[in-house]
N, C-alpha and C positions, 0 to 999 in steps of 0.2 A: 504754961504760957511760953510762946517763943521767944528764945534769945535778944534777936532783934523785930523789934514793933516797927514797922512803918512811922516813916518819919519823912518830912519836906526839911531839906536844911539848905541856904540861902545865904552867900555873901558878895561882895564884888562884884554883881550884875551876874552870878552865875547861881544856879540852881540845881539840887539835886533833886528827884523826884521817885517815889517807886515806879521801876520799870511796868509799862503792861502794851496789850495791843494798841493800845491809844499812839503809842508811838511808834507805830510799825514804819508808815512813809519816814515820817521824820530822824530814823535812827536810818532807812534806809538810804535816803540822801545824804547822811552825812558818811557812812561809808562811800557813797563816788566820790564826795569830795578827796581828790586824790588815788581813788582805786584800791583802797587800802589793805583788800582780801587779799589782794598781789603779795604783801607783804610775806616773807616766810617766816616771820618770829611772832608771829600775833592773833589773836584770836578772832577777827574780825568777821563777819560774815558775808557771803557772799548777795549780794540784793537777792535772789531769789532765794536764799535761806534765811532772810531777814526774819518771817514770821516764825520758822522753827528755830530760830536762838531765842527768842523772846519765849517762845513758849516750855524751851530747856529751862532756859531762867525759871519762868513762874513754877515749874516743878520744881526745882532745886528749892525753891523760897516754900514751898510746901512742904518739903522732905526735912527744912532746917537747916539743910549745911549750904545756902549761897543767896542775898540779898543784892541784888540789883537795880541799879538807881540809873534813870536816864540824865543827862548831866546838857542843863538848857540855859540858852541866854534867859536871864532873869525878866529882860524890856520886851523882848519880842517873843519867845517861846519856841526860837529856834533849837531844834535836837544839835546839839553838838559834841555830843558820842555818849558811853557808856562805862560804868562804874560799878565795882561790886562789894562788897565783903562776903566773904567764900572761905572754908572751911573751919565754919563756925563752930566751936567748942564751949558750948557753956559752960559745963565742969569746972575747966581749967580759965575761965574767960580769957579766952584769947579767939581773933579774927585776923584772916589775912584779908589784904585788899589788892586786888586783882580786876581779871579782866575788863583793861580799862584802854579802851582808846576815843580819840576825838579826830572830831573833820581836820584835815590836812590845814583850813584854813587857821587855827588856832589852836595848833601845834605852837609850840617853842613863844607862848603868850601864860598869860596871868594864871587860865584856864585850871592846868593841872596842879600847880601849887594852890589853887583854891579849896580846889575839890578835897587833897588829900589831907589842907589843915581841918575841913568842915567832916571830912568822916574819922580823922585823928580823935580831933576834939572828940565829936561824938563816942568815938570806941572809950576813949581813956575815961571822960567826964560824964559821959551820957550812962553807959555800960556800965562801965568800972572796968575795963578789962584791964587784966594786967601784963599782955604782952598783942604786939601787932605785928602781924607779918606780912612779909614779899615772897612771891620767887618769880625766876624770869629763867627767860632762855638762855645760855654760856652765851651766845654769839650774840644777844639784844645788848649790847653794849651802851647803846644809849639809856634803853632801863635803868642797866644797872648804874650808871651815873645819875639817874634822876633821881632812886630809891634813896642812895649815898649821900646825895644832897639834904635828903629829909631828915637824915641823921642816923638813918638804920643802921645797925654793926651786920656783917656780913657772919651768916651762922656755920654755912658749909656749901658745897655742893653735892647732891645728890646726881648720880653718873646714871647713864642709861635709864632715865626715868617716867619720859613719857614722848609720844608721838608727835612729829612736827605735823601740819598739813597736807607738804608733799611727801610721807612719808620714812622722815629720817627718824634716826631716833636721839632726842634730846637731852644734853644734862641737863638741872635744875639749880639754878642758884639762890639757895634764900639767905631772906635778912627779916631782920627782926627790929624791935625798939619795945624797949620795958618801960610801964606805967612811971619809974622815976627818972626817967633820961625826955621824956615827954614835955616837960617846963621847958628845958634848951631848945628841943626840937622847935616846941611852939616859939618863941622866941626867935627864933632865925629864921622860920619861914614868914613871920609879920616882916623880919626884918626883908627877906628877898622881896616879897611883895610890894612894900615900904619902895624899897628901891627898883624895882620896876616900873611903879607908879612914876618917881620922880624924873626916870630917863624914858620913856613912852612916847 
């Protein structure tokens, strides 16, 4: 049986879904919002590669090592970007969660803290895993203050590690969070939420 099953997980008007062709337009409009392939630290595809990420995706989700979830307004069923768990190890259960971006329009909203306490939850409670990980790009600066917020300890960097877009070559920064540091995590990000609601 695979690691991870297929699953819908649902809070805060936002939705996780397994990725597939069904969201080809709707993943592809939320990359314009914003032009987002332009970016140099991010994995984002370009609209006319739109169909062949999705179809990386559902091989990786065949092969086992990478689950990918479209991540949708809950009301309307707008695609407003994409979400993974990737380099999946049952042995040791542990998941990183990666390749994750959203329409420019709801960036720096509720969005990404939603997403990551409903695939936390899932990994630690669902799974059982006993460790979650990041990595990001040295220069994604904002990443790495997003990951930091979730509570992850930073593990190391890994130097010369993989290819940027335009071709440079990137270090790798990961982070991690262990099944028993998970209770504070969850806890602070109800609590950012909490308080994003209240000043919105």
């Amino acid at each position: 049986m695979t690691f991870v099953q297929p699953i819908t997980l649902r809070d805060r008007g936002v939705r996780l879904e397994p990725l597939s062709l069904e969201h080809e337009s709707g993943l592809r409009a939320a990359a314009a919002d914003g032009e987002l392939w332009k970016l140099r630290v991010t994995s984002v595809p370009e609209p006319q590669d739109t169909r062949a990420y999705i179809e990386t995706a559902l091989k990786m989700r065949a092969d086992g090592n990478r689950f990918a979830f479209a991540v949708l307004d809950d009301a309307t069923g707008q695609v407003l970007g994409s979400t993974s768990y990737h380099d999946i190890l049952p042995a040791v259960k542990r998941v990183e969660i990666g390749y994750t971006w959203y329409r420019k329009s709801v960036q720096r909203s509720h969005v990404n803290t939603t997403c990551k306490l409903l695939m936390m939850g899932h990994a630690f409670d669902g799974l059982g895993c006993h460790v979650v990980g990041w990595r990001t790009d040295n220069f994604n600066f904002a990443s790495q203050r997003a990951i930091e917020r979730l509570g992850a300890r930073k593990d190391g960097v890994i130097r010369g590690h993989a290819l940027r877009r335009d071709g440079t070559i990137r270090d790798t920064v990961m982070y991690s969070l262990r099944a028993g540091e998970w209770p504070e995590a969850r806890a602070q990000l109800l609590y950012l939420l909490e308080l994003r609601a209240h000043t919105a």
